[in-house]
Every structure is written in C-alpha cells, then in structure tokens.
N, C-alpha and C positions, 0 to 999 in steps of 0.2 A: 643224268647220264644213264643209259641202257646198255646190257652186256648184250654183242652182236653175235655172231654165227662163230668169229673168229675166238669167243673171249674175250675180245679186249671191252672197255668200255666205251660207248658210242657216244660222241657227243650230240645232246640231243638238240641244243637252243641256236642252232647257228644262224636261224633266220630272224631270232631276239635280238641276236649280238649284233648282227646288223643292220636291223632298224635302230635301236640305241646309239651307236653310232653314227647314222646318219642324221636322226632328228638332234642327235648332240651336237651337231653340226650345223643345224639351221637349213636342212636339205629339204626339197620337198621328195615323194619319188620321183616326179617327174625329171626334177633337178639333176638326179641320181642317174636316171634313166637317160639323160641325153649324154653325157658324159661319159658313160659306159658303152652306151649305142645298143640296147634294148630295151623292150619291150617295160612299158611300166607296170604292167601284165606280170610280166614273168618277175619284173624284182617285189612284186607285190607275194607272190606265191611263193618266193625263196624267202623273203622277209616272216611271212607265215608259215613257215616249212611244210608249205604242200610242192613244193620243188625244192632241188636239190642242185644246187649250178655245177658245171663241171670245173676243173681246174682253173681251165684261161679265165674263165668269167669271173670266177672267183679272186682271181688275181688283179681284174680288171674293177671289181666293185670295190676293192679293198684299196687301189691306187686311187680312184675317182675320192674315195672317201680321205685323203691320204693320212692311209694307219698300214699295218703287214696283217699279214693270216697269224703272226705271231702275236702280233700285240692284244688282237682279237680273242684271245687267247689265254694271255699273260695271267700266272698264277702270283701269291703273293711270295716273296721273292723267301729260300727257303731253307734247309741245312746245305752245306759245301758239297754233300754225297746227298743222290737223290734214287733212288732206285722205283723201278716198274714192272712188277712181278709180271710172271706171264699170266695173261686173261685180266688182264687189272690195266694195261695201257690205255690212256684215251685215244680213241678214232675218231674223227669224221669221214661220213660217206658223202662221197660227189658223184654226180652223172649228167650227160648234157641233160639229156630228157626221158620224164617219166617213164618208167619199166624200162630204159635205156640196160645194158651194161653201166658198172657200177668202179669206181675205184676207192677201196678204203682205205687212207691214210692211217696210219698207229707210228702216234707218237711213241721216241724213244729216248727225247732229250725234254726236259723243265719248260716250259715258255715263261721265264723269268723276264724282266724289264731289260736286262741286261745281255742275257744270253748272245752268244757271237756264235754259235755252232746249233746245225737245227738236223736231227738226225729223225728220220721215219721208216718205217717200211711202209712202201708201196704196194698196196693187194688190188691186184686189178682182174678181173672178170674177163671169162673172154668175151673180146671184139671191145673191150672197154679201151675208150683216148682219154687223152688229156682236155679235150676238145679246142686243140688249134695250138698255134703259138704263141708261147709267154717268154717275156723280155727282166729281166732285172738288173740290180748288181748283185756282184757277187763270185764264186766259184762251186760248182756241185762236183761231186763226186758218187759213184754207183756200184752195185755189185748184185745182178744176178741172183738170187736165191734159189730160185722154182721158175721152169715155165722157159717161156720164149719171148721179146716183146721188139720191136723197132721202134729204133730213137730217133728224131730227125733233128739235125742241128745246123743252122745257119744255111738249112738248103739240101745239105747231106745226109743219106738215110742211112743207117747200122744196121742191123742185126745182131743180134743180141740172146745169148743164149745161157744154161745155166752155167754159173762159173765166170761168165763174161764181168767185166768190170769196166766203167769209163768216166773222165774227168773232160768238162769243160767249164770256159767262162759262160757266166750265167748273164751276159749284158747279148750274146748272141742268141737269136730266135731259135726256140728249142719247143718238142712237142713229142709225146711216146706213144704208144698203145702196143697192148695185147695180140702178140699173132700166135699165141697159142693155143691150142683145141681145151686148156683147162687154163687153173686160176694160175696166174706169174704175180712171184711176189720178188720186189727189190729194193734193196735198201736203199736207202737217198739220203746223203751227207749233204749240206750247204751251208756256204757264211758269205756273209750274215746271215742270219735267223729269218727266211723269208714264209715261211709254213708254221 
C-alpha cells in the first residue's frame, strides 16, 4: 500500500486481487469479459493496474466472479475494537477512464469474513461518477461531509448538499457523481458489507 494525497493508505494490488480470483476460479479473461460485458482489453489492464475500473464495473467484475469488493478485501479476522488513525485508512482509487475524475474510497470499517456493516467515506473529484448503475442487496445510508453531489435512484435524481443525509434500499438502481466545482466527500454506510 501507498499513502495518497488524502493520507490515507492506497490500496495498491487491486488488479492482483483480481486476477487471483478469477484464475482461482478457472476463468479465462475472456470468460470474465463476456460476463461482465467488456472489453478483454480493459480487464486485462485493470488486472495489471494500468486501469482503474469505476464503481459499476467494479461491482459488475466482482458479481461475474461471485465474491464482494469486501471479500476481496478481507483482513484476517481481528481484536473486538479495531481502530484507523487518520492518514493510516486503506483507499482504493477508481475511475471510468484513464486521467478520468477519480473517486477514492477510505475505508472506515475491518473487511473481516464476517463483517455485516461496511462504512467509507467517499472522496470523489469533481465531475467524478460512479460510472452507471449498481444494483445489490442490502440497505445504504449517507451523509454529506464537503462539496455538492447528485444521487440518482431508481430513476430519481437528488441533490445533495453539505449536511444533506439519505437512506435507501440498495436492491434499487442507484448511481452518484460530483456536481461540485471542488472535491465532495461522503460518508457511505451499508449492510451487508458490499465495498
């Protein structure tokens, strides 16, 4: 891991973890790739981290493969109280595409085996999305921190400002982005553990 801009630590091997995963699996990429519905191109260069996928796709290579962004994750499982000093959090950075806007997750809950509760803040760049809509189970819950961002859910768009807070079911199509002139940071509560 590498300390980012933010401090926290960046997680660096995300496109290790998921070729590991997929050859654990008996996948070819192309296997991977039709099942996702890209390019074997692009899972080649996320697998090599000369890309970086955004949210959706992320969520969509981690379903094909079916495991979560938590599992991918998973620490060895660890005291009852776990604490994450500030600049010591691990991140990962996502973005649709190269030199894109950027959004960097920081973790703020364990990825234990077990985990039922999966807490982040969201650092998102302006003009950064999620890139499209993601579907799970579950329920999320938010809160605004910095910034400005619109949330769209099930069809319906918000607005969203500092201070704002919002809770949906997480089995309805849902997708954000950045309509601030600077970085929006927000916290993102969900269970189960899907990040």
């Amino acid at each position: 891991m590498e300390q980012s801009k933010s401090g926290s630590r960046e997680i660096s091997d995300l496109g290790a973890r998921l070729k590991a995963e997929r050859r654990g699996r008996g996948m070819t990429l192309k296997d991977l790739a039709e099942r996702v519905g890209c390019s074997v191109s692009m899972l080649s260069k996320i697998e090599n981290d000369q890309a970086s996928p955004s949210l959706k796709t992320l969520h969509q290579i981690t379903s094909a493969l079916d495991t979560s962004i938590v599992r991918l994750f998973t620490e060895a499982d660890g005291a009852s109280v776990n604490l994450y000093r500030q600049g010591e959090r691990p991140s990962v950075m996502l973005r649709r595409k190269i030199n894109s806007p950027a959004i960097s997750i920081e973790r703020l809950s364990p990825t234990y085996s077990d985990t039922l509760l999966d807490a982040n803040i969201h650092n998102l760049e302006p003009g950064a999305d999620s890139g499209g809509d993601i579907q799970h189970e579950g329920e999320e819950i938010g809160y605004v921190l910095e910034g400005a961002a619109e949330l769209t859910v099930d069809g319906q768009v918000y607005q969203l400002v500092q201070g704002d807070s919002f809770y949906f079911s997480s089995h309805l199509p849902h997708r954000y982005r950045n309509i601030h002139d600077g970085k929006t940071r927000i916290l993102w509560v969900a269970t189960p553990a899907t990040f």
